[in-house]
Structure formats: C-alpha cells, structure tokens
N, CA and C atoms as a LAMMPS dump frame, in Angstrom:
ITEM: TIMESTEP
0
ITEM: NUMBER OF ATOMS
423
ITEM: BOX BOUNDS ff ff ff
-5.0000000000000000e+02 5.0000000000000000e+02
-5.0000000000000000e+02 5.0000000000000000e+02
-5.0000000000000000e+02 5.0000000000000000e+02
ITEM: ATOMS id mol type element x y z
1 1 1 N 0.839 -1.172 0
2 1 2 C 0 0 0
3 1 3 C 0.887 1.24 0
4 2 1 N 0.88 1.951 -1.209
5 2 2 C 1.737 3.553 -0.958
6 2 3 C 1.084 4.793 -0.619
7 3 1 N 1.531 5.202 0.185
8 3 2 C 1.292 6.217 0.951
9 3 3 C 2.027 7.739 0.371
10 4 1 N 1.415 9.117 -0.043
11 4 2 C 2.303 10.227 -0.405
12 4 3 C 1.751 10.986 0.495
13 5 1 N 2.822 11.823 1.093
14 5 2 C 2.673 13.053 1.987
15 5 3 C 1.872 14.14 1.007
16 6 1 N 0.835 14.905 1.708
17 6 2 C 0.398 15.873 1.251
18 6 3 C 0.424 17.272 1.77
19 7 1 N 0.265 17.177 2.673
20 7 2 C 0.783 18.827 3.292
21 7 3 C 0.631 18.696 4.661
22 8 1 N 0.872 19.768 5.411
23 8 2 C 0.569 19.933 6.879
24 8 3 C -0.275 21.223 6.826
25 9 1 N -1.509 20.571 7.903
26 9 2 C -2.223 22.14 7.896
27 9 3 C -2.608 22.618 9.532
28 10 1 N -1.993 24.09 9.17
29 10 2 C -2.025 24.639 10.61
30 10 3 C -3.089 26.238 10.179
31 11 1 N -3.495 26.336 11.598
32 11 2 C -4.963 27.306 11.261
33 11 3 C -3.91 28.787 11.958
34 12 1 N -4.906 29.542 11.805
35 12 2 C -4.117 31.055 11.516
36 12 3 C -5.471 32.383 11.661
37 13 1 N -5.01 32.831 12.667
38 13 2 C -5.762 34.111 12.901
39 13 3 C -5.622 35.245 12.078
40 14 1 N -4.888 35.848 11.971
41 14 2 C -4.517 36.968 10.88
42 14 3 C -3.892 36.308 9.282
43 15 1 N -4.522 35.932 8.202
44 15 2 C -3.791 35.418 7.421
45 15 3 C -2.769 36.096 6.639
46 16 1 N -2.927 37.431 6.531
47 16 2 C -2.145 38.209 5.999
48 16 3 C -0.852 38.161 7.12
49 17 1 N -1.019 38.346 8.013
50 17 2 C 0.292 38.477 8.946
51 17 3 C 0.961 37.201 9.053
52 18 1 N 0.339 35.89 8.824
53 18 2 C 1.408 34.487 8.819
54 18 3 C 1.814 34.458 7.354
55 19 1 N 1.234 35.02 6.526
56 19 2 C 1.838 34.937 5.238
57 19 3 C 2.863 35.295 4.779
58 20 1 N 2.677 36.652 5.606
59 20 2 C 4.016 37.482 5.391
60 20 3 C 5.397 37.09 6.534
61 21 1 N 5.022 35.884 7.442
62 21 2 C 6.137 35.409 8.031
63 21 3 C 6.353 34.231 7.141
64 22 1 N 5.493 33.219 6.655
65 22 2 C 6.074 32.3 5.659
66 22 3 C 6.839 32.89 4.787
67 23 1 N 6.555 33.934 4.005
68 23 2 C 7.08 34.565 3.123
69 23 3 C 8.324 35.31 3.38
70 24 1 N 8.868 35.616 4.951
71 24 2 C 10.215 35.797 5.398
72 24 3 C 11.419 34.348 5.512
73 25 1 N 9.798 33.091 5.434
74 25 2 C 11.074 31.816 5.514
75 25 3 C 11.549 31.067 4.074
76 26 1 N 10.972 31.891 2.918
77 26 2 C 11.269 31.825 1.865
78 26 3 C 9.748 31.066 1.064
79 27 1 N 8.717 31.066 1.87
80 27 2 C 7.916 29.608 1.136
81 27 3 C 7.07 31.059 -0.045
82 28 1 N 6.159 30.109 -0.9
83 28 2 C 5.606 31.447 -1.969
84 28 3 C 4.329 30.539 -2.067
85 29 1 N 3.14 31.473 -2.184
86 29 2 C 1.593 30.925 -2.184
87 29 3 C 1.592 30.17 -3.65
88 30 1 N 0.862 28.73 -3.578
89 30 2 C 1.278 28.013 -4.474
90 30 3 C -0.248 27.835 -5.186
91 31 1 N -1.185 27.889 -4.072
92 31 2 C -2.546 27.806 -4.535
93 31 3 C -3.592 28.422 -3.2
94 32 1 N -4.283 28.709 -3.857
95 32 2 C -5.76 29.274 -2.735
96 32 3 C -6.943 29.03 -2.993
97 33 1 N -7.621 28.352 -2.38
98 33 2 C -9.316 28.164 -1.961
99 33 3 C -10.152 28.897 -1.104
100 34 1 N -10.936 30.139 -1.763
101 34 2 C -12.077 30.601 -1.134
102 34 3 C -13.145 30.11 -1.193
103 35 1 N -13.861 28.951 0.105
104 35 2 C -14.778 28.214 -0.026
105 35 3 C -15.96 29.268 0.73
106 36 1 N -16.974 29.907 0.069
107 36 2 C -17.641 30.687 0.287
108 36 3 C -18.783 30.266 1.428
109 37 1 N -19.499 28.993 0.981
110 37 2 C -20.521 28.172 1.917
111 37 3 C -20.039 28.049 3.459
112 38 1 N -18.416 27.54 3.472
113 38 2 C -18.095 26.956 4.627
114 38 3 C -17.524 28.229 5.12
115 39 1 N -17.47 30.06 4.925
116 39 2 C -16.785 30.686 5.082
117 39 3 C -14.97 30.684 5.274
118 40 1 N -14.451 30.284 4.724
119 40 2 C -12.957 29.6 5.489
120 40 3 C -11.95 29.686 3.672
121 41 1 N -10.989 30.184 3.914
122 41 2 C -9.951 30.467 2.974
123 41 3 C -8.538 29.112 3.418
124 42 1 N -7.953 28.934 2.15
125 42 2 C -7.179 27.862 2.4
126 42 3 C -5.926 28.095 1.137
127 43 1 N -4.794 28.445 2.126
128 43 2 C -3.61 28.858 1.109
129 43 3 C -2.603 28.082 1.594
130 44 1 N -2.17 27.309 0.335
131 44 2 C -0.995 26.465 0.472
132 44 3 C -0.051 28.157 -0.003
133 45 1 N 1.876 27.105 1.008
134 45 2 C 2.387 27.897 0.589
135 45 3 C 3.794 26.716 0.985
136 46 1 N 4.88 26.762 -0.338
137 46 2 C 5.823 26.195 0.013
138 46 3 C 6.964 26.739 -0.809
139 47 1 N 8.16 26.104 -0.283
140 47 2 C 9.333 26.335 -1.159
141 47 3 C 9.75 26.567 -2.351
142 48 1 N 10.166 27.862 -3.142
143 48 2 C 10.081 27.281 -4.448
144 48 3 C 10.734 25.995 -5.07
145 49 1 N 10.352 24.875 -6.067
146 49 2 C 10.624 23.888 -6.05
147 49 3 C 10.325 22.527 -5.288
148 50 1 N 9.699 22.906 -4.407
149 50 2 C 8.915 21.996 -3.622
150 50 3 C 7.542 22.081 -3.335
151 51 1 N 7.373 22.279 -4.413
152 51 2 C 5.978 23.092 -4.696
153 51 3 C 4.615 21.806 -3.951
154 52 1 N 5.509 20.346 -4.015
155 52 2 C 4.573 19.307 -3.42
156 52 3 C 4.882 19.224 -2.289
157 53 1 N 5.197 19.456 -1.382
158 53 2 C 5.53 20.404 -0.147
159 53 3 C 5.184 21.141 0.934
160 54 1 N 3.609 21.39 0.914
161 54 2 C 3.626 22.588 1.015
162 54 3 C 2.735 22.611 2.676
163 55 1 N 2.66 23.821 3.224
164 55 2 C 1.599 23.864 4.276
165 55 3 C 0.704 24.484 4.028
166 56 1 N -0.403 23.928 4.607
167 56 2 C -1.633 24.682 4.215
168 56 3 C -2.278 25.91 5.169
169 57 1 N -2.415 26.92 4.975
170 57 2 C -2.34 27.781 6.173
171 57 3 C -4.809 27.818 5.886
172 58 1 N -5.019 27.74 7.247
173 58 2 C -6.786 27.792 7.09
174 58 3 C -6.946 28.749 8.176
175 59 1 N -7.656 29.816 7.288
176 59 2 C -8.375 31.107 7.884
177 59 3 C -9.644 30.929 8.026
178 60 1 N -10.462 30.515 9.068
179 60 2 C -11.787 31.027 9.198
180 60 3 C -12.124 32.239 9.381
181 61 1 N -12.97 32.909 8.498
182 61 2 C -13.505 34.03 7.979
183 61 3 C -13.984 34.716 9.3
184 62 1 N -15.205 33.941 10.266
185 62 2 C -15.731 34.458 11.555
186 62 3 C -14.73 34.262 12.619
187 63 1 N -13.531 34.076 12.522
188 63 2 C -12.276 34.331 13.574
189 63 3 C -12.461 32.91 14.129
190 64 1 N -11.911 32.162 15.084
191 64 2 C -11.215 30.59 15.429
192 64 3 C -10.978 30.643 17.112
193 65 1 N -12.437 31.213 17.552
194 65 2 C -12.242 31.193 19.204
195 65 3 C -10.963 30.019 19.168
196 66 1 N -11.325 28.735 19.01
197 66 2 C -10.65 27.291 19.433
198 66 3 C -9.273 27.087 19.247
199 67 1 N -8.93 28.232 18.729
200 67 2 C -7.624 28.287 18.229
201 67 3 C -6.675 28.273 19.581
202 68 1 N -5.777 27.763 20.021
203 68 2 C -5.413 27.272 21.1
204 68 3 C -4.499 28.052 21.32
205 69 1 N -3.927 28.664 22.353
206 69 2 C -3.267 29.826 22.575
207 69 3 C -1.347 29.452 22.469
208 70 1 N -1.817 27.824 22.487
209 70 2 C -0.354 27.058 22.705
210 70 3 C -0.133 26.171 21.676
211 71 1 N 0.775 26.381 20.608
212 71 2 C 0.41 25.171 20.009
213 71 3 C 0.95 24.363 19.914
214 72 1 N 1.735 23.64 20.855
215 72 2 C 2.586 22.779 20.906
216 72 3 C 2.564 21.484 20.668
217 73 1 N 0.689 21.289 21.339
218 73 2 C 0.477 19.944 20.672
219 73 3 C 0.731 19.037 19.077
220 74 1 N 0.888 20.75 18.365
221 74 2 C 1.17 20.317 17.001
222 74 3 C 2.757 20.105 16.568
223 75 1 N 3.231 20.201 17.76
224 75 2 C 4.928 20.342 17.196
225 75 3 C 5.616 20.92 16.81
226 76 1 N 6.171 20.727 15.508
227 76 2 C 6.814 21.775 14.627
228 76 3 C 6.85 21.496 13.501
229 77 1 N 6.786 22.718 12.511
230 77 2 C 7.492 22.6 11.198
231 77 3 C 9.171 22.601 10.922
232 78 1 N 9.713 21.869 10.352
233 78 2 C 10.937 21.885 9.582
234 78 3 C 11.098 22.421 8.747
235 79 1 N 12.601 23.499 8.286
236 79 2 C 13.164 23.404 7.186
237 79 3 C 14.604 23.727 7.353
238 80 1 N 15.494 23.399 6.113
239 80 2 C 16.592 23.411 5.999
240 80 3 C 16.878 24.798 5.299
241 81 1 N 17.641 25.788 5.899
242 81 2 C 18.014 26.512 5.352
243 81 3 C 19.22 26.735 4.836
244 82 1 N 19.903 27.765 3.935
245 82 2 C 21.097 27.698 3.628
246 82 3 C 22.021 28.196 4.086
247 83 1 N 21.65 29.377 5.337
248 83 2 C 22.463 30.295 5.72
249 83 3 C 21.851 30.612 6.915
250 84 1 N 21.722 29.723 8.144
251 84 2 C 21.21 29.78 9.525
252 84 3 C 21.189 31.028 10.067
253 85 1 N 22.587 31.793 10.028
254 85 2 C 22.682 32.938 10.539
255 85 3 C 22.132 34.012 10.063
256 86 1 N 22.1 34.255 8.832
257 86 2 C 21.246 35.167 8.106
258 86 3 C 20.125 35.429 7.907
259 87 1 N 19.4 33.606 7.734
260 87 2 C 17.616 33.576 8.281
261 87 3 C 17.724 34.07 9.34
262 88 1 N 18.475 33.919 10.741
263 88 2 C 17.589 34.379 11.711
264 88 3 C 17.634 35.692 11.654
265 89 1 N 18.87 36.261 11.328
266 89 2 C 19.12 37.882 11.702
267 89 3 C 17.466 38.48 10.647
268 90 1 N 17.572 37.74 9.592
269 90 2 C 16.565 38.34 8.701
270 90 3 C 15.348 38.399 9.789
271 91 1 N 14.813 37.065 9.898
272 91 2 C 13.944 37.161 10.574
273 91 3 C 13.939 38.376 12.189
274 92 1 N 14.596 38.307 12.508
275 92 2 C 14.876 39.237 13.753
276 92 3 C 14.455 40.833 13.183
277 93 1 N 15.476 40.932 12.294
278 93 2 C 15.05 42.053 11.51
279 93 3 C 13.79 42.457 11.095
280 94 1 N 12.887 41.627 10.641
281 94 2 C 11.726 41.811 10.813
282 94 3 C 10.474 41.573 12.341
283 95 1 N 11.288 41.649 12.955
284 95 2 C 10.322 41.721 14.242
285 95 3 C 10.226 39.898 14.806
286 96 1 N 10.597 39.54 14.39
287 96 2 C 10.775 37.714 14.472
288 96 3 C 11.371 37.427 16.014
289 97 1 N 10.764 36.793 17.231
290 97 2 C 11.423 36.741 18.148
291 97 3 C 12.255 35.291 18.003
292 98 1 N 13.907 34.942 18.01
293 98 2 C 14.342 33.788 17.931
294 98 3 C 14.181 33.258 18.983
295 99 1 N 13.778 32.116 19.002
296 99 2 C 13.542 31.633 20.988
297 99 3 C 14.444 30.778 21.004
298 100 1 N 14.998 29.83 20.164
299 100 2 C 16.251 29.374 20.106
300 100 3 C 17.387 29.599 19.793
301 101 1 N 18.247 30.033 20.416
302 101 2 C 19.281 30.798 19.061
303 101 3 C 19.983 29.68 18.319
304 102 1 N 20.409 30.144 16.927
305 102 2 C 21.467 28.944 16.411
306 102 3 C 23.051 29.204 17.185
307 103 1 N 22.863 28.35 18.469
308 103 2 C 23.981 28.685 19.229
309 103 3 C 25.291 28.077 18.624
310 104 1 N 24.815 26.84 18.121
311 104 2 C 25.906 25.763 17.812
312 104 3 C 25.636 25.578 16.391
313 105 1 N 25.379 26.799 15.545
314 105 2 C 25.465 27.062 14.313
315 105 3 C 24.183 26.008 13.025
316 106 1 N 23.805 25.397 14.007
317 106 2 C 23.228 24.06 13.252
318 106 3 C 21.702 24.067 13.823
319 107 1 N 20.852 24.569 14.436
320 107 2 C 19.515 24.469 14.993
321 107 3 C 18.825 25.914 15.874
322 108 1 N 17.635 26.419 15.351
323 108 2 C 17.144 27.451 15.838
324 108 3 C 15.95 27.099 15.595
325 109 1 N 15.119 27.728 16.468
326 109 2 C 13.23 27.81 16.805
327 109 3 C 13.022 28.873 16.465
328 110 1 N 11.786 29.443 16.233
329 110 2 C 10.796 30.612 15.879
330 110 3 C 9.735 30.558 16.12
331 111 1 N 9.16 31.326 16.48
332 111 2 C 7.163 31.541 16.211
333 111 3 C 6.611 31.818 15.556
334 112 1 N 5.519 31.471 14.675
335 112 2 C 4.703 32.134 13.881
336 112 3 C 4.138 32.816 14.564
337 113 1 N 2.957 34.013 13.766
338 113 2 C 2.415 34.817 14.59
339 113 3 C 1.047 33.808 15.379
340 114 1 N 0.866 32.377 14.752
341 114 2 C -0.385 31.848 15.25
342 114 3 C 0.298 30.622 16.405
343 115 1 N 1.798 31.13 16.822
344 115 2 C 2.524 30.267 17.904
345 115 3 C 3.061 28.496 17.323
346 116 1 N 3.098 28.942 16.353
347 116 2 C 3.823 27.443 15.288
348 116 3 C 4.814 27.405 15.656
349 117 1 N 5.473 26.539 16
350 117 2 C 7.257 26.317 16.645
351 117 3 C 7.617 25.888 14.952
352 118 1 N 8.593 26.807 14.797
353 118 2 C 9.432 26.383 13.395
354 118 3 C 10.988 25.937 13.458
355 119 1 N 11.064 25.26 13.016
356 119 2 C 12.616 24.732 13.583
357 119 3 C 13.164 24.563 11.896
358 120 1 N 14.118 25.825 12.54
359 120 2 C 15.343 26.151 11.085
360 120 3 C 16.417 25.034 11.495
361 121 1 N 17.002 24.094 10.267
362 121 2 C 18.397 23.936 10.332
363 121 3 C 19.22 24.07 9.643
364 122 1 N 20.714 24.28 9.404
365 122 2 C 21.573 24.498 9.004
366 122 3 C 21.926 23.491 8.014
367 123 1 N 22.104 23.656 6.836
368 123 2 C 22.404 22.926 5.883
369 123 3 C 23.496 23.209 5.6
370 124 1 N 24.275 21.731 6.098
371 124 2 C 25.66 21.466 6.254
372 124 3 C 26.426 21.725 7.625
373 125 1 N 27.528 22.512 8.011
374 125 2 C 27.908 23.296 8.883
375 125 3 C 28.886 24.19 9.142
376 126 1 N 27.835 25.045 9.577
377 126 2 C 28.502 26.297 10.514
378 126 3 C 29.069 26.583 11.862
379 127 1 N 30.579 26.687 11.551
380 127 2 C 31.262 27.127 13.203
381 127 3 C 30.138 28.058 14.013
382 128 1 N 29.628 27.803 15.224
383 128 2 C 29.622 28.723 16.355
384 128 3 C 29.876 30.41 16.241
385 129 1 N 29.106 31.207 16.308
386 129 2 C 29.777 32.528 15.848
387 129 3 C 28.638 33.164 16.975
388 130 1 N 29.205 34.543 16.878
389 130 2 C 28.618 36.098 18.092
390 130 3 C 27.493 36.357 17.093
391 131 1 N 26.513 36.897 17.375
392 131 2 C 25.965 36.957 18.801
393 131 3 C 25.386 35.439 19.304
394 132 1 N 24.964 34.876 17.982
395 132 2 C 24.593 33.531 18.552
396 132 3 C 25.124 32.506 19.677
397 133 1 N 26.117 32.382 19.451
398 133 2 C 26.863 31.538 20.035
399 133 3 C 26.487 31.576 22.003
400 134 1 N 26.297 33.011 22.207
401 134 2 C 25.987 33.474 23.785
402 134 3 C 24.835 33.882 24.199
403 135 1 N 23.973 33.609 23.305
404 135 2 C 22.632 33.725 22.953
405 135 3 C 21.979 33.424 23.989
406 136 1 N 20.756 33.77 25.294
407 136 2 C 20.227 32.886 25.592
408 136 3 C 19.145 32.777 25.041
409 137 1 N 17.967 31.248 25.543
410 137 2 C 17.006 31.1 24.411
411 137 3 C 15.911 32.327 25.241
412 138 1 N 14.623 32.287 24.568
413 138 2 C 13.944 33.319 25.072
414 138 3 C 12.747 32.398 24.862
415 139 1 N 11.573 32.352 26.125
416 139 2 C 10.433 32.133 25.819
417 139 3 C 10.666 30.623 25.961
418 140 1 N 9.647 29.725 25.214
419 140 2 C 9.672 27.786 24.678
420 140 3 C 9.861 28.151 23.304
421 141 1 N 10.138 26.994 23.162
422 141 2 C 9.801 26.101 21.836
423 141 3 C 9.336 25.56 21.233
C-alpha cells in the first residue's frame, strides 16, 4: 500500500500576517481556496521547487475562538536553510522573536504569529559565531 505526503495544515488568525512570516522563511503561495458556503480560505504555501511540499495555512472568515493559545500539541514545522545565521538575523530584523538561538550554528526555533514552533536547520555546517553563540534562548519552543 503507498502512501504520499500531502501537506501539513495549521490554522491562523490573521492570514495576511502568517503569510508574510512564511514569506520571510522563503515559502511562496502556491494555490488558494475561497470556499464561500463553509466561510474559510485555504492557502498552500511552500518552497520554491517543492511546490509538493507545502503547508496549508486555514483562515476562518468568523475568527477561530478554538484556536489554542499554545500550540505545541502540534509540534513543529521543519526546514533546511542555507544560511542559519542570516535567516535568523533576517527574521529578527523583521520583528521575528528567535527563541532558540542557532547557538551551535546548526539548529534554531521561531514563532509564527499563530505560535507554530518552526525549527530552522543548518544545511551542512557552521562554526559557532557572536551573537549567537551566547545567545540565551527566550520564551519555549
């Protein structure tokens, strides 16, 4: 019996504001569903090139009381980036709190704005470097 991965879907209060943090981790809107009946919008968004890939971000239109203030139960998303230090500073740069730092050049956490733990890693490796390196973490993971 074969089995293909299809996406991961995580729900989202402001969709414009997680978009524009996917869109700081490089992913690009690949497709969108405005299902009018069920009120609720549904935008994949992934890597370029990994376009089968992707996460599905779901906006309910009348807002998502249930939306859980923690979302840990869901884990995390992965990705490999190319330049650890630079995603994060980027991200920082844009208002991004790192809660992990890439201390040991190879692994860092983030938040989405809907509390998604994202876990960057380092593709390949990077020596240890300032400010990271003395970083402490801030917040969970």
């Amino acid at each position: 019996m074969k089995v293909r991965y299809l996406h991961t879907m995580v729900r989202v209060k402001d969709l414009e504001r997680s978009m524009a943090f996917y869109e700081l981790l490089g992913l690009k809107e690949t497709r969108r569903i405005d299902n009018e009946k069920g009120r609720f919008t549904l935008v994949f968004m992934a890597p370029e090139g990994q376009e089968d890939c992707p996460v599905e971000l779901t906006y309910n239109w009348d807002g998502d009381d249930a939306l859980p203030s923690d979302s840990r139960h869901f884990g995390h998303l992965a990705y490999r980036v190319e330049n650890i230090y630079e995603m994060c500073q980027k991200l920082m740069d844009a208002g991004v709190t790192i809660n992990r730092p890439p201390r040991d050049g190879h692994m860092a956490f983030v938040r989405s704005p809907d509390n998604i733990s994202i876990e960057l890693l380092q593709d390949g490796t990077l020596e240890p470097a300032e400010p990271w390196a003395s970083m402490e973490n801030t917040g969970h993971w």
